[in-house]
ROTI-585516 format. One record per residue (C-alpha): residue in one letter; x, y, z. Coordinates in steps of 0.2 Angstrom, whole numbers, padded with zeros to 4 digits, always signed. Each point is the difference from the previous one (the first is absolute). Last residue first. Example, Ala and Ser with C-alpha at 12.3 -4.5 7.8 and 13.67 -1.06 7.14 Angstrom:
# ROTI-585516
S+0068-0005+0036 A-0006-0017+0003 
END
This chain:
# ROTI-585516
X+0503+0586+0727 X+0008-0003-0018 X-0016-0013-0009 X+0005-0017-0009 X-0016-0005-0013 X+0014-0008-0013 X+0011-0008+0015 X-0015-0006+0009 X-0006-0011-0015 X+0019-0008-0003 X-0001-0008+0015 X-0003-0017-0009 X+0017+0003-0013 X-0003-0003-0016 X+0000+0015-0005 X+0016+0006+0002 X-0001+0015-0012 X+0007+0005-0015 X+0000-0016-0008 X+0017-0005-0011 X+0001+0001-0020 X+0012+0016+0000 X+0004+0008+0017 X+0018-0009+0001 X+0006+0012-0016 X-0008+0015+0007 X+0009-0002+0017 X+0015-0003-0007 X-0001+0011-0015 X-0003+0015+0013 X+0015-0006+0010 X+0012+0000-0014 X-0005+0015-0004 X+0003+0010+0017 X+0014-0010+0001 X+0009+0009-0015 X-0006+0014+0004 X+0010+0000+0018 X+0014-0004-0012 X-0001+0014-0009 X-0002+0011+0015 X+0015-0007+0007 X+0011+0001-0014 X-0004+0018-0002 X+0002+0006+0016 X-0010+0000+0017 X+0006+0013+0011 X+0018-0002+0011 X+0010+0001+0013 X+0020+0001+0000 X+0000-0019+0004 X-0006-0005-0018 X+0002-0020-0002 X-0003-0007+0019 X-0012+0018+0001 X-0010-0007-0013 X-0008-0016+0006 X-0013+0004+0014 X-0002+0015-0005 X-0005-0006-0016 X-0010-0013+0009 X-0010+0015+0008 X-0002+0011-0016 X-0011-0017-0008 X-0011+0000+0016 X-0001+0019-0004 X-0006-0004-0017 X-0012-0012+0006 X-0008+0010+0013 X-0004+0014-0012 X-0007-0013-0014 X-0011-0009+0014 X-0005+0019+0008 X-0006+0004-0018 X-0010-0015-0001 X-0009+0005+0015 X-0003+0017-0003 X-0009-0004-0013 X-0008-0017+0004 X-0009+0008+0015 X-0004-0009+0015 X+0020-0002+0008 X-0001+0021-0002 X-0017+0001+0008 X+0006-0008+0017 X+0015+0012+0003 X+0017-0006+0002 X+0007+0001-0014 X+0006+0017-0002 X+0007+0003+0016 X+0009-0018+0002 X+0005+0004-0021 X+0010+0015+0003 X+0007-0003+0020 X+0006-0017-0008 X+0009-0006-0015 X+0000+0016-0005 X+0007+0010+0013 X+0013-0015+0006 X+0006-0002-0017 X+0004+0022+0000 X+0006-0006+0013 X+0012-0010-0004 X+0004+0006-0018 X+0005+0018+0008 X+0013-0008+0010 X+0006-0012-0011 X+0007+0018-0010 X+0014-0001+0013 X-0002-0008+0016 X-0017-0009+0005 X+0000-0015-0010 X+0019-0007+0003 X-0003+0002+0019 X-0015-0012-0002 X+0011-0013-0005 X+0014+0005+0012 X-0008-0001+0014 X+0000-0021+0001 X+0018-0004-0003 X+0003+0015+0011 X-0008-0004+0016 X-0011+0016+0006 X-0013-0011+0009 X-0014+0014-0002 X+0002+0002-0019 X-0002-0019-0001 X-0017+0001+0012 X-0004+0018-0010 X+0002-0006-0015 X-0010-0017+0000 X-0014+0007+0010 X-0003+0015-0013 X-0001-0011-0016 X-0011-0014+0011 X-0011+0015+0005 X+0000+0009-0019 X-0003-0017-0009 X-0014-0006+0013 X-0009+0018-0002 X+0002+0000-0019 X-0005-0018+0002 X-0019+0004+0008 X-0001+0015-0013 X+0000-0016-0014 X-0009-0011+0008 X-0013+0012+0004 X-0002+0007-0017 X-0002-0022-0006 X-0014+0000+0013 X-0010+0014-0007 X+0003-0006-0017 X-0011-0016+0007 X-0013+0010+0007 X-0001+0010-0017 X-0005-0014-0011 X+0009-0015-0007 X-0012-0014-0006 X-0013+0010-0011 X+0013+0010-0011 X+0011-0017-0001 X+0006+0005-0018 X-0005+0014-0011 X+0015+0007-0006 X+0002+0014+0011 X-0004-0016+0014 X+0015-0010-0004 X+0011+0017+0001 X-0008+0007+0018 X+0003-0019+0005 X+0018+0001-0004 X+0001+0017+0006 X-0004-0006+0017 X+0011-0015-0002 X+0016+0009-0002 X-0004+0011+0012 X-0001-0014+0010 X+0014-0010-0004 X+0012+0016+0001 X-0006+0003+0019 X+0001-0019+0006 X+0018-0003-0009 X+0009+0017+0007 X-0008-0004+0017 X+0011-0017-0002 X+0014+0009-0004 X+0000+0009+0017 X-0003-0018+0007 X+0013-0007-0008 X+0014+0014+0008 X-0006-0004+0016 X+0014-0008+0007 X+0015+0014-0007 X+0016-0003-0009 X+0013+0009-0006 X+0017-0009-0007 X-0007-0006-0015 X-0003+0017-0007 X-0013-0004-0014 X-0003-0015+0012 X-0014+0008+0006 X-0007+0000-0018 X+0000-0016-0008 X+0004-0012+0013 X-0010+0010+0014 X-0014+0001-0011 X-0001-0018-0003 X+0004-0006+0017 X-0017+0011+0009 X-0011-0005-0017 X+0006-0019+0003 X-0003+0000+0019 X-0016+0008-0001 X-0008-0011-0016 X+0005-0014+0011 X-0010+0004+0016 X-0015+0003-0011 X+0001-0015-0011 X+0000-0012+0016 X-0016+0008+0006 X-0009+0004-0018 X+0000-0021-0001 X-0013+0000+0013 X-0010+0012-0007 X+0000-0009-0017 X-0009-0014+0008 X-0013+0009+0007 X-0002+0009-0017 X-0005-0019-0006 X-0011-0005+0016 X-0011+0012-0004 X-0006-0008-0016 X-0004+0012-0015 X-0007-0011-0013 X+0017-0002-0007 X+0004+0007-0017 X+0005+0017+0005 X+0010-0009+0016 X+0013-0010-0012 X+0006+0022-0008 X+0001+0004+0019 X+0010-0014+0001 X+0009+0003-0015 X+0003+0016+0006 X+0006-0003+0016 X+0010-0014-0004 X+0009+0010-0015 X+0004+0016+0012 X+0008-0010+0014 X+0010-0009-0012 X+0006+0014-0008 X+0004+0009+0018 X+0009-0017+0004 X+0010-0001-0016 X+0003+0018+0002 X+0008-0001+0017 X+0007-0017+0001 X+0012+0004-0018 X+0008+0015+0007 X+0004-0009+0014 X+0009-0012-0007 X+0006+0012-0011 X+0011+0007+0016 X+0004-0014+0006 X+0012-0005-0016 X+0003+0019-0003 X+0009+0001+0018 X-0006+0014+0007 X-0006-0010+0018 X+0015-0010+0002 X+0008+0016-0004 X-0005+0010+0017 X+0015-0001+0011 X+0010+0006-0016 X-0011+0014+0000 X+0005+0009+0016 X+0020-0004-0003 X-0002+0007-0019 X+0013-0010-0011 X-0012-0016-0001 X-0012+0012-0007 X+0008+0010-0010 X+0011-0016-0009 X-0018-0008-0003 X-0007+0016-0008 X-0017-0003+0001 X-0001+0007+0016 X+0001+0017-0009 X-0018-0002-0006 X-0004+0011-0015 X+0013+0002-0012 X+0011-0014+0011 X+0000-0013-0014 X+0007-0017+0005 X-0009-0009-0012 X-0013-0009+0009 X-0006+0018+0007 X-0001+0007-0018 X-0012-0013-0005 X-0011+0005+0014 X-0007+0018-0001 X+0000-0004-0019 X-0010-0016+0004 X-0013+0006+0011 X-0013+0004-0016 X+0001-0019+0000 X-0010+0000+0019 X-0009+0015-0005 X-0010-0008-0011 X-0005-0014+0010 X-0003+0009+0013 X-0015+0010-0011 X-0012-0014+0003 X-0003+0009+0016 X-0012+0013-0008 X-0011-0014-0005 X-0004-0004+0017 X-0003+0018+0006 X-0011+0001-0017 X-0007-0018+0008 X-0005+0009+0016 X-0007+0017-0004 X-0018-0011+0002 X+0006-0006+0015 X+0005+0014+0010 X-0015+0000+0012 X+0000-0017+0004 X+0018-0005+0007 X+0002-0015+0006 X+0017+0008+0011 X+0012-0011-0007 X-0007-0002-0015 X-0001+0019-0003 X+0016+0001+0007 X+0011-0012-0014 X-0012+0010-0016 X+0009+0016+0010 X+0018-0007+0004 X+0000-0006-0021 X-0006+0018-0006 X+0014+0009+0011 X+0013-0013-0010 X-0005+0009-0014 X-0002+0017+0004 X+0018-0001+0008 X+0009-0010-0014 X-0007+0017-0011 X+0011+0010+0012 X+0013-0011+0003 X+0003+0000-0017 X+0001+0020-0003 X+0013+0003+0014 X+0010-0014-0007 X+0000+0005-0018 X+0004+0017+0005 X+0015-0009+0011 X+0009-0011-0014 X-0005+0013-0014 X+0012+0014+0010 X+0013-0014+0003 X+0002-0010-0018 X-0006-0016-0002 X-0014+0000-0011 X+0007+0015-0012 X+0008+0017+0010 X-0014+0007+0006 X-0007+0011-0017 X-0003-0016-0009 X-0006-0010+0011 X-0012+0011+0006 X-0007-0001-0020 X-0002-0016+0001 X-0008+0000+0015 X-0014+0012-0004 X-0001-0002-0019 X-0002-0019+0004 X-0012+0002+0015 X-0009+0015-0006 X-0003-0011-0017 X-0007-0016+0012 X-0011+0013+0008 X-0009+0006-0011 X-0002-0016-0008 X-0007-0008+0012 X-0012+0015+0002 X-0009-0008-0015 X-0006-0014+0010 X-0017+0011+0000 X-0005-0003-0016 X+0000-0018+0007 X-0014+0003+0011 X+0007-0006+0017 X-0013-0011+0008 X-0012+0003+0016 X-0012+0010-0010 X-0015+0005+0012 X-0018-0007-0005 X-0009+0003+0015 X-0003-0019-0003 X+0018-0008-0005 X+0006+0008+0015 X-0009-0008+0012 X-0010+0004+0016 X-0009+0014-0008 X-0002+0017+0007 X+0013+0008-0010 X+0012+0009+0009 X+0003+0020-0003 X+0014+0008-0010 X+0012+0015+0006 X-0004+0017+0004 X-0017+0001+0002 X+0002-0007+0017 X+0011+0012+0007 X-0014+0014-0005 X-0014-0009+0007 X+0012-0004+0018 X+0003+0020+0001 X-0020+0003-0005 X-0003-0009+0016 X-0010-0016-0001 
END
């Protein structure tokens, strides 16, 4: 072994040689000292949001309206991430991420969370106030030529509809495979069960893609309902893979300061998280580039003005200053293998990445609000807090009296003693 590979090594924990965890003696349940950060969080929530609301106008006023935005969509992004991951690793059978498995599973718990915290983006919809969407304006709509061909599709009624199919179906999503997952730890570990779930991860698949696509272009494309662009989703969608696994790197990093799972997740497994996440700076940046210059390109006015609006005035600076972070930064300093197979570096990168995850929704909000450009203010900030806690109380909350690790699950030897080629 090279002194390279000794060094990489030593930086995160080894696996235990035992087939099970209850022999190397790993502890695969949240100490309930632990559960503190629950409370951490919950305060950062309050203080956080409250105190957002304050400064933006109350619940309904304009500036709140779009910080509030900015900031859910974020946290909805980790979430729903962690619900598209636990849906691959079935699809895929999976062996090597198993024992990361059920904190991925854990994590998606959170959808039910965000769906209520969706209420002050909606509420105002069903009552005709424009602070945040114009279409809500009904006499708007149906006065604008453009829109009024489109109000079947912003009618309120339709429009809960659909609100109501995509986080019902990502909370269902996330209940089954938990509680299957949950049903398998007391099952002597038949192939036949994970053989089953595979089948259903088809289905699910094709409509997690369709409900992520619809849902970011009902809450953010049609920020300025007359723009539009066909891959829109998907650029949201590399938003939802990136923040989930930063997210569950320092998840892991957390359980294991305080003593949890040291056996079961050892560097081989960090090392796959780090290439997750410098795999979807790449996917971001191309699918980012691809829908610019092919609207750029085309030159039609209902398309051009969007991106027109971020590159004039002080927008200019905000995009690439985006487009710098968000990429040339981290694809330099996350590409090399040492970086994914150290935890310092690594955690660090998972903060980085999620602040700038959090920068892109507020370019993806504020210019409709602020079209003279703009830095984060206040509000924004405040709010971005605010989801910080509510999604540290989320997670630390769904931790408690669960099992760390699937493992019931046959395969689940091969995933403790995985090895990077």
């Amino acid at each position: 072994m090279s002194e390279s590979k000794k060094k990489d090594d030593k930086a995160a924990p080894k696996t235990g040689v035992a087939v099970t965890l209850q022999d190397n003696g790993d502890r695969i349940v949240l100490d309930p000292k632990a559960g503190g950060g629950f409370n951490v969080g919950l305060g950062l929530a309050v203080v956080g949001l409250g105190a957002a609301a304050g400064t933006g106008g109350g619940l309904f006023g304009e500036q709140f309206q779009h910080s509030y935005l900015a900031a859910y969509m974020w946290a909805l992004s980790i979430f729903v991430g962690a619900v598209w991951w636990v849906t691959l690793q079935h699809l895929f059978g999976s062996r090597a991420s198993l024992v990361m498995r059920r904190i991925a599973e854990i994590l998606a718990q959170g959808v039910a969370v965000m769906a209520v915290l969706s209420l002050p983006i909606l509420v105002p919809i069903f009552t005709g106030n424009d602070a945040l969407y114009p279409w809500a304006d009904h006499e708007y709509l149906h006065s604008n030529h453009v829109l009024h061909a489109k109000a079947g599709y912003f009618g309120t009624g339709f429009f809960a509809a659909r609100m109501v199919i995509y986080f019902l179906g990502w909370f269902l999503l996330a209940k089954y495979w938990l509680a299957k997952s949950l049903q398998q730890d007391k099952t002597t570990g038949d192939v036949a069960f994970y053989k089953k779930l595979q089948g259903k991860a088809a289905p699910a698949m094709i409509f997690f893609a369709l409900s992520v696509t619809f849902c970011a272009m009902d809450l953010l494309m049609t920020l300025d309902p007359i723009w539009f662009s066909t891959i829109f989703g998907v650029y949201y969608f590399a938003t939802c893979v990136e923040t989930f696994h930063c997210v569950l790197a320092l998840t892991m990093m957390w359980l294991q300061s305080t003593g949890h799972i040291k056996k079961s997740v050892t560097v081989e497994h960090y090392h796959d998280v780090g290439k997750m996440m410098f795999a979807y700076v790449c996917f971001w940046s191309y699918v980012g580039f691809s829908q610019f210059m092919l609207i750029w390109y085309a030159n039609i006015p209902e398309e051009t003005h969007w991106f027109h609006m971020r590159l004039v005035g002080g927008w200019k600076e905000s995009t690439l200053f985006l487009a710098a972070t968000h990429f040339v930064i981290p694809f330099f300093g996350m590409m090399s293998r040492s970086m994914k197979r150290n935890l310092g570096p690594l955690k660090f990168w998972a903060v980085y990445m999620l602040a700038v995850c959090w920068l892109d929704m507020y370019w993806l909000v504020a210019p409709n609000l602020h079209s003279e450009g703009g830095v984060p203010g206040v509000t924004d900030l405040l709010a971005w807090v605010g989801m910080i806690g509510v999604v540290i109380a989320t997670i630390v909350f769904n931790l408690r009296s669960k099992s760390l690790v699937a493992q019931g699950d046959p395969r689940f030897k091969r995933s403790l003693t995985f090895q990077n080629i």
